[in-house]
C-alpha positions, 0 to 999 in steps of 0.5 A: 500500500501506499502512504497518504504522503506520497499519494498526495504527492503523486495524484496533483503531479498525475492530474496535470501531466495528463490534463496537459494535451496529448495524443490521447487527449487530442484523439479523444477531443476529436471522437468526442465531436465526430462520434459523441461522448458515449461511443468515444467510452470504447476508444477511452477502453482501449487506451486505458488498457495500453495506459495500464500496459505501459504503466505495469511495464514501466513499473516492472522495469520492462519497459528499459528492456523493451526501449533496447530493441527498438526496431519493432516499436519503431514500426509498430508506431509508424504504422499506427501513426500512418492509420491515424493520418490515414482516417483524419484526411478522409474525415478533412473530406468529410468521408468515411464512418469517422466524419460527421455527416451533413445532416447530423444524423447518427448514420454510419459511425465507426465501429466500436472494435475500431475505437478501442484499436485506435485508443490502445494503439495510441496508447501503447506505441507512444514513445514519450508515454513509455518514457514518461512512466519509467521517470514517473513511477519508480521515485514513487515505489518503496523498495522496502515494501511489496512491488505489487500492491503498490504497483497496482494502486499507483495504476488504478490511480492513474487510470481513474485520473486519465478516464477524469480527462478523457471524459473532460476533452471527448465532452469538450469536442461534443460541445465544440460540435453543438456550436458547429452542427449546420451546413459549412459549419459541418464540413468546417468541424470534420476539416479541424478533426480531420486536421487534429487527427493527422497531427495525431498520427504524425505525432505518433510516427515522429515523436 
């Protein structure tokens, strides 16, 4: 278990790395005005799962063994990166499951399996995620306790804390679309998503 004092410490620290926009947060600002709220919850999944993936790795010293064969990290990345860029030009022409349709209507939206894809791709071949938590974590664990309760409980603290900000970007993007829900107004919000998806995925490749 983990001390008050050190909880205390970790959660503020926690709260602002991640209310700080990201990939993660940028995508879910993105699905929350192409998709809504409620099915952006199925990308929120598959990135908490990469998010708790990275953060059990990071934890358990993995992630330094990982990060010294880099080859397949680097391609698995550009070729989520690529995916990414890939879906944000079809929406930027207002084409495809991912781009709102003219008339507002719920249509044809992405499927629920490939909003979980792109929440945990995006989670999980982030290069600086993968950093940041081997930096992060360890100052936090007493090596004079057990590893996996603490370990566990700085996870679910994590996790709690990022669903918090996905909910407040995915809802910000919900609200941005209200603004912007007739006509030009449409096709001007699938070109800032498209826009903001590309430079996701480019984000994802290079960084």
């Amino acid at each position: 278990m983990l001390s008050p004092a050190t909880l205390s410490v970790f959660v503020p620290t926690f709260l602002l790395v991640s209310l700080t926009p990201g990939m993660c947060m940028t995508l879910a600002m993105v699905l929350g005005m192409t998709q809504g709220v409620k099915r952006t919850l199925w990308m929120m999944i598959g990135e908490l799962l990469g998010v708790g993936t990275v953060a059990v790795a990071a934890g358990a010293g993995v992630a330094a063994l990982m990060l010294k064969s880099p080859e397949a990290f680097v391609l698995f990345k550009w070729a989520g990166g690529a995916y990414l860029a890939y879906l944000g030009l079809m929406m930027w022409r207002s084409r495809g499951r991912m781009a709102i349709p003219d008339e507002f209507s719920a249509g044809d939206r992405a499927a629920r399996s490939t909003l979980f894809v792109q929440g945990f791709i995006t989670a999980i071949a982030n290069p600086k995620g993968w950093a940041f938590l081997m930096v992060l974590l360890p100052p936090f664990l007493d090596d004079g306790r057990a590893l996996g309760p603490q370990l566990a409980m700085l996870v679910a603290v994590i996790l709690t804390i990022e669903f918090v900000c996905l909910v407040l970007y995915a809802t910000g993007g919900k609200t941005l679309r209200q603004l912007l829900a007739r006509g030009a107004g449409v096709r001007l919000l699938n070109r800032i998503s498209g826009t903001l998806m590309v430079g996701v995925g480019l984000w994802l490749a290079l960084g």
